[in-house]
N, C-alpha and C positions, 0 to 999 in steps of 0.2 A: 107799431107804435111810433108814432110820430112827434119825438121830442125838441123844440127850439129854444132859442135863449128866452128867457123870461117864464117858462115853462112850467107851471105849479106842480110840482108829485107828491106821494106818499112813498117814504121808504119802505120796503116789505121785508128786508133783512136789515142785520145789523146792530148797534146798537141802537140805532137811530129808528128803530122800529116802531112805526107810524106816526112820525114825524113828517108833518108841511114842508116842502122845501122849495126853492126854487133854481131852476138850470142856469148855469152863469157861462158855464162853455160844454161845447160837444165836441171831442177830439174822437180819433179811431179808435182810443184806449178804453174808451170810457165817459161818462158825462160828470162834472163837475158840478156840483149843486153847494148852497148856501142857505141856512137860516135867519141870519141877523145876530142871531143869540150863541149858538153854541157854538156855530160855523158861520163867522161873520165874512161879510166880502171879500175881505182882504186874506183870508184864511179859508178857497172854498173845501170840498172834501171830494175825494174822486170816486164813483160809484159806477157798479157795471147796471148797464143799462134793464138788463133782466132783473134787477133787485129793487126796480121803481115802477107803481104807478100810475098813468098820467090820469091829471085831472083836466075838464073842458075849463079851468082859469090858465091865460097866461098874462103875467104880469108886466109893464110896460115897462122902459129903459129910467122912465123918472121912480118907479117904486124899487128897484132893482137898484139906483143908485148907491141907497148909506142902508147902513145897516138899521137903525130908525126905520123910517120909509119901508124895508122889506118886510123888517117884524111886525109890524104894524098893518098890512097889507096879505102877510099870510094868517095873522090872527082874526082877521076881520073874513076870511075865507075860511080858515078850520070853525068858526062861530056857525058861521051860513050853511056848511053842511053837515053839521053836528042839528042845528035848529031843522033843514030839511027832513034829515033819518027820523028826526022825533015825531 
């Protein structure tokens, strides 16, 4: 699994369980993901890599900017493949 910044996932544990997010950094420890909402940018959450994942969305450095723009960007994705599955 190949995760980079801008990265769309689904959490698979957690509380956060199946929750849209997006990756904001990739260290050795672990990948840091954000919502907008609950885990806003400036607050992201550190999650091990095996507890995500990846969707074929990643989202660009202008959606990823404010917390606006990301929530807005993963809601318009969780919509799209919520309407797919149906």
């Amino acid at each position: 699994m190949e995760l980079v910044k801008g990265s769309v996932v689904i959490s698979k544990a957690g509380r956060d369980k199946g929750y849209y997010l997006a990756v904001t950094e990739i260290t050795d420890d672990g990948v840091y993901v954000c919502d907008g909402k609950e885990r806003p940018v400036e607050r992201p959450k550190k999650k091990n890599p095996l507890h995500l994942a990846k969707t074929r969305f990643v989202l660009s450095e202008e959606n990823t900017a404010t917390n606006r723009s990301l929530k807005k960007a993963l809601k318009e994705i969780s919509c799209s493949e919520e309407s797919e599955v149906e």
